[in-house]
C-alpha positions, 0 to 999 in steps of 0.5 A, a space after each residue: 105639622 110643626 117645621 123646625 128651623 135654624 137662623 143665623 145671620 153675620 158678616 165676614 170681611 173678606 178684605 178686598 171687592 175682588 175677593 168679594 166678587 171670587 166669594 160669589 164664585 165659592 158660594 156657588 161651587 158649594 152650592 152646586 155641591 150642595 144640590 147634589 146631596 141627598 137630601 140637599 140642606 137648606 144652605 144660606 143666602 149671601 149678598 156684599 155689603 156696599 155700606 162696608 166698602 164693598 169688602 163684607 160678606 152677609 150670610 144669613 137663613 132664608 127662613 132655614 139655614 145650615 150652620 155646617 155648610 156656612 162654616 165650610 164656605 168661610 174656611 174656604 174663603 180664608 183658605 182662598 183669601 188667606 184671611 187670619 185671626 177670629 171669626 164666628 157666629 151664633 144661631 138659633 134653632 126654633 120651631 113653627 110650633 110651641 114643642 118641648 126641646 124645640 128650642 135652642 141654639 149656639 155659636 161657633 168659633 173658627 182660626 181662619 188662618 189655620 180653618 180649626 174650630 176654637 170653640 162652640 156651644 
């Protein structure tokens, strides 16, 4: 049975390491909200990174991700933290199996300030 995935991984600087600390706490909100979906999606791993003074949020697959519930999480972080300007990510949809049309992937843009989507592919 061939399994199809989607792998991301990217950073988001939230600013301060406090903020940082309270994005664990919108992580987890959304997670929770998450585990009551029916089915609930594969959702993503977070950790701060210490080699960027503590201020950088990465989020990536753990072996499947959802693209949807990373976009959600940012737009509250920059509705929380008030970040502005442009952020985005890419990913890659693949499958464990060679399959036709299995293959693919894109990007996503966001405005943080204003949470809309500037582009996507």
């Amino acid at each position: 049975m061939t399994s199809f995935l989607t792998h991301f991984a990217c950073l988001l600087d939230v600013g301060t390491p406090d903020n940082a600390a309270r994005a664990l706490d919108i992580y987890n909100t959304l997670a929770e909200e998450n585990a009551g979906e029916d089915p609930p999606s594969d959702f993503f791993a977070l950790s701060i990174q210490p080699e960027h003074g503590g201020t950088h949020l990465w989020m990536h697959d753990d072996g499947n991700g959802d693209p949807e519930a990373l976009i959600q999480f940012v737009k509250r972080c920059a509705a929380a933290f008030g970040l502005t300007g442009r952020w985005g990510f890419q990913y890659a949809t693949t499958a464990t199996r060679p399959r036709s049309d299995a293959f693919g992937g894109g990007a996503h843009v966001l405005d943080l300030a204003s949470g809309k989507t500037v582009d996507w592919i």
